[in-house]
C-alpha positions as CSV (number, residue, x, y, z in Angstrom):
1,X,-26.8,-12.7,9.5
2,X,-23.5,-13.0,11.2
3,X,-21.0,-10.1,11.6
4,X,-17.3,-11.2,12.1
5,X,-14.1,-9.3,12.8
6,X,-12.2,-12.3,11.4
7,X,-9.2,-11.8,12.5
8,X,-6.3,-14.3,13.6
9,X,-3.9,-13.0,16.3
10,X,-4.2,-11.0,19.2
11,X,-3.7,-7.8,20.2
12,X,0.3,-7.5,21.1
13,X,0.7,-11.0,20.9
14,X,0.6,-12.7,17.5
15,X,-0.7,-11.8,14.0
16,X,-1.3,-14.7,11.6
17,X,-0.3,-14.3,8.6
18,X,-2.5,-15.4,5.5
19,X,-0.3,-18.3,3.2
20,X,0.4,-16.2,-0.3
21,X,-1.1,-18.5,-2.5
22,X,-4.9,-17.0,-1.1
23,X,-4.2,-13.7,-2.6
24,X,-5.0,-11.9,1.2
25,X,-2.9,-8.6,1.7
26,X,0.0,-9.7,4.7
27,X,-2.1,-8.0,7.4
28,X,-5.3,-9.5,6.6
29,X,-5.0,-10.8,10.0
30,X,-3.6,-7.8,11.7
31,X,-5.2,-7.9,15.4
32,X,-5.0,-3.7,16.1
33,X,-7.2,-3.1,18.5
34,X,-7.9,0.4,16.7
35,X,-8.9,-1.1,13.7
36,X,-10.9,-3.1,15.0
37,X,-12.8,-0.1,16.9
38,X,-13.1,1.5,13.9
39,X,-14.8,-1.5,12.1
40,X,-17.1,-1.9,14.6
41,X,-18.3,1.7,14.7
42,X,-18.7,1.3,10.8
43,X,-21.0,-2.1,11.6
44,X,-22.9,-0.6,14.6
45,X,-24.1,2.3,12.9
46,X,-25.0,-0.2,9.6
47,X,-26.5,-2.7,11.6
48,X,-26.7,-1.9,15.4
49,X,-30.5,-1.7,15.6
50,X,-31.4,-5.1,12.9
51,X,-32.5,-7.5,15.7
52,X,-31.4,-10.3,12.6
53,X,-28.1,-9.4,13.4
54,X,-25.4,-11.6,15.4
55,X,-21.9,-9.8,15.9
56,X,-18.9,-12.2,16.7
57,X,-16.4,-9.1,17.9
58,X,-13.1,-11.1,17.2
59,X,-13.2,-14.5,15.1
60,X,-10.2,-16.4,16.6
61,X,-8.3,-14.6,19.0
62,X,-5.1,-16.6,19.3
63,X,-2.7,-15.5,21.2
64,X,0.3,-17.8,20.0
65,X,0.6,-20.2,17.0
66,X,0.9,-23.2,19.1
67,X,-2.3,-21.8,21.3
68,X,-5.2,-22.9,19.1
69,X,-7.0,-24.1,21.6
70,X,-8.3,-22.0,23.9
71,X,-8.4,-22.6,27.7
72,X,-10.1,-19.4,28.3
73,X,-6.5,-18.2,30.3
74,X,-6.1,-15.2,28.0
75,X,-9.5,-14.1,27.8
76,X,-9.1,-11.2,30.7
77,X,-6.7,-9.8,28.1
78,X,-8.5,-9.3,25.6
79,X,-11.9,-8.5,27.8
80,X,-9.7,-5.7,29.0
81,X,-8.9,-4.9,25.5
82,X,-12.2,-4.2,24.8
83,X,-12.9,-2.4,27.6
84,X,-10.7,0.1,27.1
C-alpha cells in the first residue's frame, strides 16, 4: 500500500488549484507545511510499524506552474522544510 500526501504546490511558493468541474474543495492542494505535519502524525501512528507500507511525504511538489519538471534545484527547500 502506498501513502500519499497528494498535494500540488509548495510550501510558500504555489498552490494548485483543483479545476471546479472535479468537485475538490479550492485548497485541496493547499501545500501548509502544518498540515501536512499533522497528516503525517495521523498516518504514522495508523501505519508507522506495517512493513507493507510505502509513504510518499509530498506527491508533486511544484514549486511554480511553469516548473513541472523537476531539476532537483528546489529540493533543499523543501528538505529544509521538513526538517524543521
Amino acid at each position: 500500500m502506498i501513502i500519499d500526501w497528494h498535494v500540488i504546490g509548495f510550501p510558500g511558493r504555489y498552490a494548485a488549484r483543483p479545476e471546479p468541474s472535479w468537485g475538490l474543495p479550492a485548497d485541496a492542494y493547499d501545500p501548509d507545511p502544518a498540515l501536512a505535519a499533522d497528516f503525517w502524525a495521523e498516518i504514522a501512528r495508523s501505519f508507522g510499524r506495517d512493513p507493507g507500507v510505502i509513504f510518499e511525504l509530498w506527491n508533486e511538489p511544484v514549486v511554480d506552474p511553469k516548473l513541472w519538471i523537476s531539476t532537483g534545484e528546489h529540493w533543499p527547500l523543501l528538505k529544509k522544510t521538513w526538517l524543521r
